[in-house]
PAVEXTOR-818821 format. One line per 5 residues: number of its first residue (from 1); their letters; for each residue x, y, z of N, C-alpha, C, O. Coordinates in nm, 2 decimals, decimal comma. Example, Ala and Ser with C-alpha at 12.3 -4.5 7.8 and 13.67 -1.06 7.14 Angstrom:
1	AS	1,32 -0,57 0,78 1,23 -0,45 0,78 1,32 -0,33 0,78 1,42 -0,33 0,85  1,28 -0,22 0,71 1,37 -0,11 0,71 1,29 0,00 0,79 1,34 0,11 0,80
//
This chain:
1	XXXXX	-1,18 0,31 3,61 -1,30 0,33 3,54 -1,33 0,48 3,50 -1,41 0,50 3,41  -1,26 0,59 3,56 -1,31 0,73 3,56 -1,20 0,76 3,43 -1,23 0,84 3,35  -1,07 0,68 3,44 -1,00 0,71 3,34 -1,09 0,70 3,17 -1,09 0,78 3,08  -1,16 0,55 3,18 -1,22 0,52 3,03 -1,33 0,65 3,01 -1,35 0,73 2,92  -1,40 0,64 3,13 -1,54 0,78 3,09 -1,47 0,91 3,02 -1,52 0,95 2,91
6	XXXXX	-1,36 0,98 3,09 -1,32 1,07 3,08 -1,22 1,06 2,93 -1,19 1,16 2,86  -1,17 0,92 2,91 -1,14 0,94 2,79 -1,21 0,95 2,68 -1,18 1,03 2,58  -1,34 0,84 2,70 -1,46 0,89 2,62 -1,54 1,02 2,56 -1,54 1,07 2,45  -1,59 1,06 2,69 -1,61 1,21 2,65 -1,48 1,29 2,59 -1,51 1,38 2,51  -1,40 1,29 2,60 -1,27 1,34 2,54 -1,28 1,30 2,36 -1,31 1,38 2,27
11	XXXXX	-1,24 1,16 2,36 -1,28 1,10 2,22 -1,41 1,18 2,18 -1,40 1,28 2,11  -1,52 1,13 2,24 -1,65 1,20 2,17 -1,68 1,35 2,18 -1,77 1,39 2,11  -1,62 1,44 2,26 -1,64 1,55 2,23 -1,56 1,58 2,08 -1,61 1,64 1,98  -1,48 1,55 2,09 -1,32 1,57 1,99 -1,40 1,55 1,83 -1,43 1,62 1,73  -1,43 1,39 1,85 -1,51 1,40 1,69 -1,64 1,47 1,67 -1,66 1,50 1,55
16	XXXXX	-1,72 1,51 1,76 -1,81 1,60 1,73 -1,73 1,78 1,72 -1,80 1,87 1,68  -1,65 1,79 1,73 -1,60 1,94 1,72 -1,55 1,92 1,61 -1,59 2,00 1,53  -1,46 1,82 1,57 -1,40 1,83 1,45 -1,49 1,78 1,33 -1,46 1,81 1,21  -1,58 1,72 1,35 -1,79 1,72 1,21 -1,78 1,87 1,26 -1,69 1,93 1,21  -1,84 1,91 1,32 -1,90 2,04 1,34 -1,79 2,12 1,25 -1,85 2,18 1,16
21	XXXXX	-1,68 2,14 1,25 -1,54 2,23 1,22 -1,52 2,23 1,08 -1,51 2,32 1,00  -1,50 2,06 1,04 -1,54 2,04 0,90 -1,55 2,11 0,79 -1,47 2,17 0,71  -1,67 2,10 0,79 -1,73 2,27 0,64 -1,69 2,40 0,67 -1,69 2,49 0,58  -1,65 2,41 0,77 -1,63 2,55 0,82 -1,45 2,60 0,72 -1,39 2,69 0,67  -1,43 2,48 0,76 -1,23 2,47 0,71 -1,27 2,45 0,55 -1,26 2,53 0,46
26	XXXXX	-1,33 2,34 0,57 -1,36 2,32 0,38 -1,36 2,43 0,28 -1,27 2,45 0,20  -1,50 2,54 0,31 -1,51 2,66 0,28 -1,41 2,80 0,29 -1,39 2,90 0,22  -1,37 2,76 0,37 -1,27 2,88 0,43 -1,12 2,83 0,37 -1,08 2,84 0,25  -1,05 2,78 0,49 -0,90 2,77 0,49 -0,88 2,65 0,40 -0,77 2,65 0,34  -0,94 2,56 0,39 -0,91 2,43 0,28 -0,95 2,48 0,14 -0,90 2,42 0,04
31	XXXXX	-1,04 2,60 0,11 -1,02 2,63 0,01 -0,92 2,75 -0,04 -0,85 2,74 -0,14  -0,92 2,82 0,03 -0,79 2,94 0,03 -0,69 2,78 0,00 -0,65 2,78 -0,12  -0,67 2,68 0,08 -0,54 2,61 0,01 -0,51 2,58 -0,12 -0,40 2,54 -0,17  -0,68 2,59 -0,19 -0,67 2,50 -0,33 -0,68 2,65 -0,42 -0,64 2,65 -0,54  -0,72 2,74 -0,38 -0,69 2,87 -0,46 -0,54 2,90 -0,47 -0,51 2,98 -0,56
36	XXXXX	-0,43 2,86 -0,39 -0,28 2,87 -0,33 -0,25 2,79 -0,46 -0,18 2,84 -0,56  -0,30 2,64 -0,46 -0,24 2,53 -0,52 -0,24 2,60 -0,66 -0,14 2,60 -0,74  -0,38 2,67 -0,68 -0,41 2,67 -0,86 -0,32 2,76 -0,90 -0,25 2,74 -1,00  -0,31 2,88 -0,83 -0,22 3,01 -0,84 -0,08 2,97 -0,86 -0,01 3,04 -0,94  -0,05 2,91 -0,83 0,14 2,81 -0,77 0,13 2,71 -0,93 0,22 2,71 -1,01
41	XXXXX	0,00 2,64 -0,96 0,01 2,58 -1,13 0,01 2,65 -1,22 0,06 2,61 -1,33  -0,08 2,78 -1,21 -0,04 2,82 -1,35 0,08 2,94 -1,34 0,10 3,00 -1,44  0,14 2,96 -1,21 0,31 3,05 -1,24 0,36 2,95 -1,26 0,42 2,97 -1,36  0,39 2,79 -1,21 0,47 2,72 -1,30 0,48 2,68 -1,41 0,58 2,65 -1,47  0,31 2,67 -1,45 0,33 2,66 -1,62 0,40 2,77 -1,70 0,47 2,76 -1,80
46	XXXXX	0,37 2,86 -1,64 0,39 3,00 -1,72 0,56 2,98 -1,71 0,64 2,97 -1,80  0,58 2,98 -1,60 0,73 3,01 -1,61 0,84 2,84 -1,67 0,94 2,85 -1,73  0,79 2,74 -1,65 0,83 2,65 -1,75 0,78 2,69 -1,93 0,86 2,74 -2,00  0,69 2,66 -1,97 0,67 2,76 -2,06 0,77 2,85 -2,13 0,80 2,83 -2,25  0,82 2,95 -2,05 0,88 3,03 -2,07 0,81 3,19 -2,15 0,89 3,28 -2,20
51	XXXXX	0,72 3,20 -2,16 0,64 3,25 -2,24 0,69 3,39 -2,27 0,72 3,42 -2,39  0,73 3,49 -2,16 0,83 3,63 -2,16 0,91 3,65 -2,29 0,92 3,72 -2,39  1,00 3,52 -2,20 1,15 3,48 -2,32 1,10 3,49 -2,47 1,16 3,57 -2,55  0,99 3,41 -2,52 0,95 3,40 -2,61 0,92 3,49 -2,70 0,94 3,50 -2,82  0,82 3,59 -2,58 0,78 3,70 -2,65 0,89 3,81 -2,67 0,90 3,86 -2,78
56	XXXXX	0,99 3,84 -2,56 1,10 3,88 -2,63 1,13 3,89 -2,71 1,15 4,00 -2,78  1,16 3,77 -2,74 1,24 3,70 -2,93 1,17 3,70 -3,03 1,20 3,67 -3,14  1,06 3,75 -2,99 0,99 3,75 -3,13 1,02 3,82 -3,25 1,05 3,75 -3,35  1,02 3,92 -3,25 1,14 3,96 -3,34 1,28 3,94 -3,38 1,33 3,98 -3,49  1,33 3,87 -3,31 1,50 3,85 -3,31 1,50 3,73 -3,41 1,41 3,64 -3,40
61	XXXXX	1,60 3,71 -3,54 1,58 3,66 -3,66 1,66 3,49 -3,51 1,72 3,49 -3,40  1,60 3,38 -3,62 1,65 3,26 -3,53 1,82 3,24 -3,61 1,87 3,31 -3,70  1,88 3,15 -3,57 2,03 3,08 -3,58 2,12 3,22 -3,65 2,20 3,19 -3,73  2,10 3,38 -3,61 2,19 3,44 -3,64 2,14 3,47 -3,79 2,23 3,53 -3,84  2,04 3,46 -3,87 2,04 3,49 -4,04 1,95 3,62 -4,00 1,85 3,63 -3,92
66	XXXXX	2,05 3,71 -4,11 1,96 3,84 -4,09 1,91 3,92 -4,18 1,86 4,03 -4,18  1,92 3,84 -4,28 1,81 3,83 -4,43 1,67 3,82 -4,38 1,62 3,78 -4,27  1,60 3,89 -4,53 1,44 3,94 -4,49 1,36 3,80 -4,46 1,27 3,78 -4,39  1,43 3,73 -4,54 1,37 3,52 -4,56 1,31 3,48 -4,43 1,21 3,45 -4,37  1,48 3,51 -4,39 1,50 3,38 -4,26 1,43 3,50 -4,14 1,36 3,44 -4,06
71	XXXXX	1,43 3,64 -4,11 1,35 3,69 -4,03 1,19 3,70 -4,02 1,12 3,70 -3,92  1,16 3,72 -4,17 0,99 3,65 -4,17 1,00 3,52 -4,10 1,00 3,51 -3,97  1,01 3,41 -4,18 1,00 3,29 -4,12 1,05 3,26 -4,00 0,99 3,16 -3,97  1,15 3,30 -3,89 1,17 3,31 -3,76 1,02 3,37 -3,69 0,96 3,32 -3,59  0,99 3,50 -3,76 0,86 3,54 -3,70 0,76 3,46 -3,69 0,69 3,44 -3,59
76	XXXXX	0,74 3,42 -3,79 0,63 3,29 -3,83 0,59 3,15 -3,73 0,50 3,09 -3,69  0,76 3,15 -3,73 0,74 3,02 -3,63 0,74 3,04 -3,49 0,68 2,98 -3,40  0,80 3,14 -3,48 0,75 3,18 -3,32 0,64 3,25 -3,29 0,61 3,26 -3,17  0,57 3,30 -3,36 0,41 3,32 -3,36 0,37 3,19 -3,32 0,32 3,17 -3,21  0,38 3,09 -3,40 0,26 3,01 -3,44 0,34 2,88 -3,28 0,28 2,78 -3,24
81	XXXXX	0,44 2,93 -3,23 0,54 2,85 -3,12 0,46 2,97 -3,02 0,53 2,95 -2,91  0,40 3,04 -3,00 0,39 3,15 -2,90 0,22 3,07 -2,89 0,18 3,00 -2,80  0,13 3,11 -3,00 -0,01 3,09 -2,98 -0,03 2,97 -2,93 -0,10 2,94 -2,84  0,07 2,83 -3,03 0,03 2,70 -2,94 0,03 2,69 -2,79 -0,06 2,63 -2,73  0,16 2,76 -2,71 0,18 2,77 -2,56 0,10 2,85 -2,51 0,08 2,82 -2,39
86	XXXXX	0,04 2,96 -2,57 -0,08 3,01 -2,49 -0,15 2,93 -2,47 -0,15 2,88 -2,36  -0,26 2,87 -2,60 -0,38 2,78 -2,59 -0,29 2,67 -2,47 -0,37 2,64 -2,38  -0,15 2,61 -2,45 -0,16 2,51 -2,33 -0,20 2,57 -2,22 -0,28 2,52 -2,14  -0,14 2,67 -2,20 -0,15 2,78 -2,13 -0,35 2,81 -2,05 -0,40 2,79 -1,94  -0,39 2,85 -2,17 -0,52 2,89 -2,14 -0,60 2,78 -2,06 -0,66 2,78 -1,95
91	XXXXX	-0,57 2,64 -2,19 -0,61 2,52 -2,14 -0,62 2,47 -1,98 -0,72 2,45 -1,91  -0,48 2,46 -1,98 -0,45 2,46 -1,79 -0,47 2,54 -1,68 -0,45 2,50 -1,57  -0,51 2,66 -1,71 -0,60 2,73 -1,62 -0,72 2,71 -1,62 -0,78 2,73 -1,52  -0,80 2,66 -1,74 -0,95 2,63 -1,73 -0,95 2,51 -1,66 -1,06 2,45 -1,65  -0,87 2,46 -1,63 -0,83 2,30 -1,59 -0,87 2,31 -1,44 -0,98 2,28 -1,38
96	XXXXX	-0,73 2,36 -1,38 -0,71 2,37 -1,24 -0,81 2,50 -1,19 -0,83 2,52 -1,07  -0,86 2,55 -1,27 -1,01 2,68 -1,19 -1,13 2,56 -1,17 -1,20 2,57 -1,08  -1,15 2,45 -1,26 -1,23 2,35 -1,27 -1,21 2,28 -1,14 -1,29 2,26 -1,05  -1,09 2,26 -1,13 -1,05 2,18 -1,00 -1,08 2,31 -0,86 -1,06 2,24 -0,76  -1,09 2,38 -0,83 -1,17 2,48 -0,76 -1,27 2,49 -0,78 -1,29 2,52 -0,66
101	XXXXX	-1,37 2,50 -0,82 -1,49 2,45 -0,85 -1,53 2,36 -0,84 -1,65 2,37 -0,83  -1,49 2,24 -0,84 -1,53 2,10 -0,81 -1,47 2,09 -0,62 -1,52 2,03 -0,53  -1,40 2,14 -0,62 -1,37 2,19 -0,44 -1,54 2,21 -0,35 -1,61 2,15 -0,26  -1,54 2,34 -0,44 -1,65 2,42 -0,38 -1,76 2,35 -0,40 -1,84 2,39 -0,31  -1,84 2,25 -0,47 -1,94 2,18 -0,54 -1,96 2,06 -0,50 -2,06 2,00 -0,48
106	XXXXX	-1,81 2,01 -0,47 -1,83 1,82 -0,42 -1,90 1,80 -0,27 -1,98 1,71 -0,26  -1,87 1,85 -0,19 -1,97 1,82 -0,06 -2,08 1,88 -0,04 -2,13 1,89 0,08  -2,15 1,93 -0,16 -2,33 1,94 -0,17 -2,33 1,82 -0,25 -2,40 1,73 -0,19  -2,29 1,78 -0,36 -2,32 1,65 -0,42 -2,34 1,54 -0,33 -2,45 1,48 -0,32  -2,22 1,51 -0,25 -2,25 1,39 -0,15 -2,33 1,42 -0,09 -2,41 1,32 -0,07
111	XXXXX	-2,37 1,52 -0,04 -2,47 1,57 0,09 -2,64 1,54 0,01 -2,74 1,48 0,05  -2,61 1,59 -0,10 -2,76 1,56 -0,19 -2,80 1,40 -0,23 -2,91 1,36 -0,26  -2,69 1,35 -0,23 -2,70 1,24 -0,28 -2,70 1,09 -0,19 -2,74 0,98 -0,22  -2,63 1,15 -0,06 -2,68 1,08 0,07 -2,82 1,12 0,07 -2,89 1,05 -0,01  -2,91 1,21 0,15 -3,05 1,26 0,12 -3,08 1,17 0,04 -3,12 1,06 0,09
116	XXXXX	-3,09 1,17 -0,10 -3,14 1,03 -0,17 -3,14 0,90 -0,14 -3,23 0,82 -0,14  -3,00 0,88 -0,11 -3,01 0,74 -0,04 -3,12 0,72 0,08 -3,22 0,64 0,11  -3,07 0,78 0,12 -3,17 0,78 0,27 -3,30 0,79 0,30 -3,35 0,80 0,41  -3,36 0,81 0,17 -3,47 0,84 0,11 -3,56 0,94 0,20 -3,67 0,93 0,25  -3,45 1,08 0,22 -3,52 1,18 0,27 -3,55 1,30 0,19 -3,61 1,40 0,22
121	XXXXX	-3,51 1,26 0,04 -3,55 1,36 -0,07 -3,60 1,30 -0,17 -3,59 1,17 -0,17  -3,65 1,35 -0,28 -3,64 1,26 -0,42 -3,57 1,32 -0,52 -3,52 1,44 -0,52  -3,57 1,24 -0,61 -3,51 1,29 -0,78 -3,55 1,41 -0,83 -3,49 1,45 -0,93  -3,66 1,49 -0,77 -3,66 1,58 -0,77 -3,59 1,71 -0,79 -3,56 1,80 -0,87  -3,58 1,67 -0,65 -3,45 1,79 -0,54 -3,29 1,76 -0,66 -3,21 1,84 -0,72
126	XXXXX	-3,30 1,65 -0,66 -3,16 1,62 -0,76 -3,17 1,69 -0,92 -3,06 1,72 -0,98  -3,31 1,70 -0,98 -3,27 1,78 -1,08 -3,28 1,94 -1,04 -3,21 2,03 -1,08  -3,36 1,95 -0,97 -3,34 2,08 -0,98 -3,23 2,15 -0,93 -3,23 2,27 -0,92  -3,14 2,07 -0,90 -2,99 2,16 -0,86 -2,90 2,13 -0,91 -2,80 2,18 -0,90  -2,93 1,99 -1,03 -2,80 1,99 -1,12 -2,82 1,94 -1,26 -2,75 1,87 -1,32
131	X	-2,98 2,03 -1,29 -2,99 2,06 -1,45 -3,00 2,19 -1,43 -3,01 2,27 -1,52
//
């Protein structure tokens, strides 16, 4: 019988340390992981991409023609091949910063919106923190 008690308080201390611990990791070290993640997507975009290479070349006439024609129009298309990969570029960092921010943001929502359930707040408290 001393075995079950002692496992008990063991169990129940354990899940109360780890609630208590919780927000603390969330905030801290679980978010450092999702600032790791965002940082790690957009050097891979970038470097899938290739964006450097590109800019490199921008000058360099395309398939070897070294006529004024075909070096304009090499420039042209790799401008207009350079700005589309930025804007993906731009795009997917506003993406994955979104996705850090919805990190930092989603466990007041639930927390606020339990409170409503539980009818320890009103609609109130809910606009004023998310109009």
């Amino acid at each position: 019988m001393e075995l079950f008690w002692s496992s008990l308080r063991f169990i129940s201390v354990d899940i109360l340390l780890r609630a208590v611990y919780f927000p603390l990791w969330w905030y801290t070290k679980g978010f450092m992981n999702i600032l790791l993640f965002v940082w790690r997507q957009i050097q891979s975009l970038a470097a899938s991409l290739s964006l450097s290479v590109l800019t490199r070349n921008l000058f360099q006439p395309m398939y070897g023609l070294r006529d004024r024609t075909s070096r304009a129009i090499s420039f042209f298309v790799r401008l207009a091949h350079l700005a589309i990969l930025f804007f993906v570029e731009c795009l997917w960092t506003i993406l994955v910063a979104a996705l850090a921010v919805l990190w930092l943001v989603f466990p007041l929502v639930v927390l606020v919106n339990l409170l409503y359930q539980f009818g320890i707040t009103d609609e109130n408290l809910l606009l004023t923190l998310f109009v």
